[in-house]
Backbone bond lengths (Angstrom), bond angles and torsions (degrees), N, CA, C in turn:
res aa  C-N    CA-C-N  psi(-1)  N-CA   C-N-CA  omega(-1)  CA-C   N-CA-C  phi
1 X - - - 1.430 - - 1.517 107.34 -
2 X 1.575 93.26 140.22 1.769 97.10 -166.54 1.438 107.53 -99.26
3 X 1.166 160.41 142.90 1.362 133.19 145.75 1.315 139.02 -142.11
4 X 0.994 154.85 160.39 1.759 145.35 179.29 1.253 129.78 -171.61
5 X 1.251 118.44 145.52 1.562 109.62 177.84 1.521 110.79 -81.01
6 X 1.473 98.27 148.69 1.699 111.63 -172.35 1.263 96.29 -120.63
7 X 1.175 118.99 106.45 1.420 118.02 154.65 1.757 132.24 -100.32
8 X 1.162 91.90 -23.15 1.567 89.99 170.65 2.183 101.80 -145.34
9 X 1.531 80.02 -176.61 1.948 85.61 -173.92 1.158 105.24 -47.44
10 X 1.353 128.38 -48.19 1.640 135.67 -158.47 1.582 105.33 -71.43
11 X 1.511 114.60 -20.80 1.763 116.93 169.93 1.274 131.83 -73.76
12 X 1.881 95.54 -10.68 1.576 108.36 -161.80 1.957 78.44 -99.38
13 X 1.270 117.13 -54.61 1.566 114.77 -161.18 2.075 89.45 -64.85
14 X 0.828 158.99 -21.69 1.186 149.40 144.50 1.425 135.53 -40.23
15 X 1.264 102.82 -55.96 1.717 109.72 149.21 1.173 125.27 -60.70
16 X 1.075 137.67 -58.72 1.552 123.68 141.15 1.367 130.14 7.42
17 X 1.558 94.13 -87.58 1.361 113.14 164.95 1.448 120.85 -18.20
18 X 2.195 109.73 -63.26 1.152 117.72 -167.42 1.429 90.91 -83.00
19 X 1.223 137.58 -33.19 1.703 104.20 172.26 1.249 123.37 -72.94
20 X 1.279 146.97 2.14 1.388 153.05 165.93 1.954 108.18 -81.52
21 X 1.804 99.36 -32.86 1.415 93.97 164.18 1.462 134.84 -61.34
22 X 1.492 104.15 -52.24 1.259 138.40 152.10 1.352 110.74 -4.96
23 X 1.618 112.57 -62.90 1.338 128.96 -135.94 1.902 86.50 -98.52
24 X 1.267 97.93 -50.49 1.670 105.73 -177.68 1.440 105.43 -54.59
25 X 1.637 127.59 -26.73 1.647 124.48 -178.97 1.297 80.19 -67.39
26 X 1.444 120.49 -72.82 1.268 115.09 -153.20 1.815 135.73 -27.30
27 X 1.582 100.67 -51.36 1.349 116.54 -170.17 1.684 89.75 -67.20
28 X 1.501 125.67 -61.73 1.627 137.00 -166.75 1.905 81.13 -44.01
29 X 1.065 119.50 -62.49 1.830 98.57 -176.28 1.094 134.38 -78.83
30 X 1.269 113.42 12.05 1.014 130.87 -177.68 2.174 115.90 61.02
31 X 1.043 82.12 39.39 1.921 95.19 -174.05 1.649 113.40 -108.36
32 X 0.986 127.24 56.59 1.058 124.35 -139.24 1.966 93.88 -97.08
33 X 1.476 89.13 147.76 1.542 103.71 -164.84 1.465 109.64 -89.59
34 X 1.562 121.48 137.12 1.423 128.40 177.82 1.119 92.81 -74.92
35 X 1.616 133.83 101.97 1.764 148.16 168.36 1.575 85.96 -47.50
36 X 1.424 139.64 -50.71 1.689 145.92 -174.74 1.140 113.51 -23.34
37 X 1.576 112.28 -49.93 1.044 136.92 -156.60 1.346 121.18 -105.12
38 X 1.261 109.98 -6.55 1.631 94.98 -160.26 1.808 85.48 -103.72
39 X 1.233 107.82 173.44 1.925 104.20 -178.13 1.650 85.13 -167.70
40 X 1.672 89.46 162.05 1.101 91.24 160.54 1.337 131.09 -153.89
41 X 1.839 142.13 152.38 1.033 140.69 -108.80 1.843 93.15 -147.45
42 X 1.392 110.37 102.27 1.266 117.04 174.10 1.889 117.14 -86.36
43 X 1.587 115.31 102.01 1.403 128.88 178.63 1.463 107.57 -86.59
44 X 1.712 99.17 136.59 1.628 93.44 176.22 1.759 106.89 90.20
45 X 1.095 103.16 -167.22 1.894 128.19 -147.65 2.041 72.88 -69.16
46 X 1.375 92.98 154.46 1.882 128.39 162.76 1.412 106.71 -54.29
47 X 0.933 113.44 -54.61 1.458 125.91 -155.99 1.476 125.93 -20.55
48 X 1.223 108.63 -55.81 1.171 114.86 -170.53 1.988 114.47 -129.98
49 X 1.351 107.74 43.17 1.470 133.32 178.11 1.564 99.60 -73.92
50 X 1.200 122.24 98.22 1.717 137.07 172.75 1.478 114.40 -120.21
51 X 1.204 115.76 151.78 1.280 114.40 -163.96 2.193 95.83 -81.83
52 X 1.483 100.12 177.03 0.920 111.18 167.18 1.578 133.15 -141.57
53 X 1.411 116.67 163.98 1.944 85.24 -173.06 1.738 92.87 -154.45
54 X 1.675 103.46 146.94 1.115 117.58 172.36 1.811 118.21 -107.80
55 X 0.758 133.19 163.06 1.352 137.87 -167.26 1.750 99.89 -0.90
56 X 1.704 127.24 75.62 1.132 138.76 -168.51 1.496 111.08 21.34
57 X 1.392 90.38 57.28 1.940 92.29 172.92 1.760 96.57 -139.99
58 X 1.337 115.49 110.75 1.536 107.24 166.67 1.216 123.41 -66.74
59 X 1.655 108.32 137.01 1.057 139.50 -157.57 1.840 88.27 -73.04
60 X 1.682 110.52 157.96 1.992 118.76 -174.07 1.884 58.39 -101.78
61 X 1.607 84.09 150.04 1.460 123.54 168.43 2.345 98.88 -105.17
62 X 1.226 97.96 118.32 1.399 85.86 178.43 1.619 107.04 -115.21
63 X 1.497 122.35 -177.25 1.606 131.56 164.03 1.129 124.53 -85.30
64 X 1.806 89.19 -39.56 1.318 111.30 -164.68 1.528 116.29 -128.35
65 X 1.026 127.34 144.15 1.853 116.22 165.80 1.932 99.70 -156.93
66 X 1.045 90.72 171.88 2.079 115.60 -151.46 1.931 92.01 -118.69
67 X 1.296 129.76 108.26 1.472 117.12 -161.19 1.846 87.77 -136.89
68 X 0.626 107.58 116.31 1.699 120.39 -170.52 1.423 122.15 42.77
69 X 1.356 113.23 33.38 1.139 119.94 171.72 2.158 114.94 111.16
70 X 1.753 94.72 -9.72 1.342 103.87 149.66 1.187 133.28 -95.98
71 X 1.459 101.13 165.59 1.624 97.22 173.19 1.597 115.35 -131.41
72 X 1.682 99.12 115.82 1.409 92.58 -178.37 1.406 109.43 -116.38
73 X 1.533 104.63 149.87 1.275 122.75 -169.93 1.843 121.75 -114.34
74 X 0.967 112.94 134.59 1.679 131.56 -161.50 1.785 97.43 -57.59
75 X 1.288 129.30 -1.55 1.233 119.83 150.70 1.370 114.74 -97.56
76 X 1.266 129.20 -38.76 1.638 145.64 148.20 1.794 89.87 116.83
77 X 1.342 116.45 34.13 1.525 101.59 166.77 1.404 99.49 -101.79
78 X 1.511 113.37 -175.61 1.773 113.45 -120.23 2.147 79.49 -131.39
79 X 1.361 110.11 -20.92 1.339 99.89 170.66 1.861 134.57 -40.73
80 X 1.232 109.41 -39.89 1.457 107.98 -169.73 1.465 75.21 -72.99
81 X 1.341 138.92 -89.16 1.373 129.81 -172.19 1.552 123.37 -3.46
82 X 1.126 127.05 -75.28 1.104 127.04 128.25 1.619 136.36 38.32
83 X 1.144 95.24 -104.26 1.367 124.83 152.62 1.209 109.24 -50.97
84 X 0.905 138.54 -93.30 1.892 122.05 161.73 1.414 135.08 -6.38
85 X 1.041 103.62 -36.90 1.477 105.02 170.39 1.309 94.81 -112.18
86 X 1.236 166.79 -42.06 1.090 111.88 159.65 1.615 157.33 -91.17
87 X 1.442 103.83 30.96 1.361 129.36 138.44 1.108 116.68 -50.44
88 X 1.519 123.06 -75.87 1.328 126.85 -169.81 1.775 115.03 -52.12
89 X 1.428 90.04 -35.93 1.524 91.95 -177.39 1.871 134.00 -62.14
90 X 1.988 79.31 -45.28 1.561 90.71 160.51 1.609 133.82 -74.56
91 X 1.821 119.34 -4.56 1.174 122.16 155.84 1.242 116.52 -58.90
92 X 1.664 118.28 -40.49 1.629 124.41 -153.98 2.077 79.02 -78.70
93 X 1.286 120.69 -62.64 1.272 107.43 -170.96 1.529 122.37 -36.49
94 X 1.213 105.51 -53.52 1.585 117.04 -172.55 1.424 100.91 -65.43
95 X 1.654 149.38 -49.62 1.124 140.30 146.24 1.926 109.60 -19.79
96 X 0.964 107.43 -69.96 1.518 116.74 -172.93 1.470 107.12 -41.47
97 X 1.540 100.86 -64.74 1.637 92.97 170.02 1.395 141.55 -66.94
98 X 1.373 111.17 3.00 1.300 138.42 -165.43 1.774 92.51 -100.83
99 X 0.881 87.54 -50.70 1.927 84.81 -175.36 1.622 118.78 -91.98
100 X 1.184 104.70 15.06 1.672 112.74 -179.52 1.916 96.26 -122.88
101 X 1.237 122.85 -31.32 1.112 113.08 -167.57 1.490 96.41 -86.52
């Protein structure tokens, strides 16, 4: 996970930068990154939301993403979470009652 505060143009061409570094460790180790996969998630004020790109492929800008089994969201409140578990929770119930009745 990559991350940084952007406050002005010169923060966005810096990040850049470090994801193009990133990418150059990668190939030298031969670890090479699914570009598919990687996205990225602007927290906080509009302002300065710029695209990004890995081996000339722009990066999906997301709201939301699922990171070891969480889910954090580009406002960082804890509701969609939430809601997730208790979905999941009320499946396991309704199973439960399903196999006892």
């Amino acid at each position: 996970m990559l991350f940084g505060k952007i406050k002005d143009s010169s923060d966005v061409q810096k990040f850049q930068d470090d994801l193009d570094k990133l990418l150059k460790w990668s190939e030298e180790w031969q670890m090479l990154f699914n570009t598919c996969k990687c996205k990225v998630m602007h927290v906080g004020k509009p302002s300065f939301q710029r695209q990004y790109f890995m081996n000339n492929q722009q990066l999906e800008v997301v709201c939301n993403e699922k990171d070891l089994g969480v889910l954090i969201s580009n406002d960082l409140k804890v509701s969609q979470l939430c809601q997730l578990a208790y979905n999941k929770a009320s499946k396991v119930q309704g199973l439960i009652n399903r196999t006892i009745e």
